[in-house]
N, C-alpha and C positions, 0 to 999 in steps of 0.2 A: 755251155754256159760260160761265159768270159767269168775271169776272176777279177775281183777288184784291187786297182792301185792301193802299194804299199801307203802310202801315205794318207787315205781312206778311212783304211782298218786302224791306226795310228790316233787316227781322229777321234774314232767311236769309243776306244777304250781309253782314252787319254784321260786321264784328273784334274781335276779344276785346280786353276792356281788358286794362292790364298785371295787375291786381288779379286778375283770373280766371284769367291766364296764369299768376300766381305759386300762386294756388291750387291751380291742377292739379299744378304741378311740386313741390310741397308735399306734394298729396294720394300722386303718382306715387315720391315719396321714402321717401315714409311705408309706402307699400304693399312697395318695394322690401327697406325694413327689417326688417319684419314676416315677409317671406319668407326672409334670411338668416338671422333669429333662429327663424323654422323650423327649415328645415333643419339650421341647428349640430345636431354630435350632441355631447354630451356626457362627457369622457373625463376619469376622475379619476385625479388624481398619486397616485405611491405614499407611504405615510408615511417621513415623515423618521425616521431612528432616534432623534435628537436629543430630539424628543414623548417615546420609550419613556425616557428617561433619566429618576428617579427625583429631580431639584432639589429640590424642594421639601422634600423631607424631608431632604437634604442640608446642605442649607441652615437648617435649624429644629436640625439636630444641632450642626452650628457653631456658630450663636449660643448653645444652649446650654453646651457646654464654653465658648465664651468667657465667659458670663456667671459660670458656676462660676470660672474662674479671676482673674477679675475681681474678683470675692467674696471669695477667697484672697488673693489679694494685697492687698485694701483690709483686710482682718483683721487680715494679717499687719503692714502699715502702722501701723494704729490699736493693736496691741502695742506695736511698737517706740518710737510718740512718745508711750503715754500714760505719765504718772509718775503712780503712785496716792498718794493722802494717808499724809502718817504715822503715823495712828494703823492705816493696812491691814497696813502694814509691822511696826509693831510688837506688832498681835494674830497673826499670822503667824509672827513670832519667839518666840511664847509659848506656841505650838501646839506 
């Protein structure tokens, strides 16, 4: 029976470096994760009723009365300070 090269036996008994030790436990983390992210199953929340509430268009209604009243009152403003020329007044008076 041949004996085997020194460098063989060297092999068999040899200690893992840190570098291969951290790789397993790497490899063996990764594998762990892989399997919880399996198995989860999947379970969906029910809708908020909040979602079903109609804001948007709510909200688009508002800004438009504000705008309309906005409109109104700057009207009504630019009535009150303008003074028209006098000859407006006195084709008006003639009428």
């Amino acid at each position: 029976m041949p004996k085997p090269f020194g460098f063989d036996l060297r092999e068999k008994t040899r200690v893992k470096t840190i570098r291969e030790r951290k790789v397993e436990e790497m490899v063996n983390e990764k594998k762990i994760e892989e399997e919880t992210i399996i198995r989860h199953q999947f379970r969906s929340k029910p809708i908020p009723p909040e979602v079903l509430i109609p804001r948007y268009k709510t909200i688009m209604e508002a800004n438009m009365m504000r705008r309309l009243e906005v409109k109104k009152n700057s009207i009504a403003i630019t009535k009150a300070n303008e003074r028209p020329f006098g000859f407006y007044e006195r084709d008006k008076l003639k009428k």
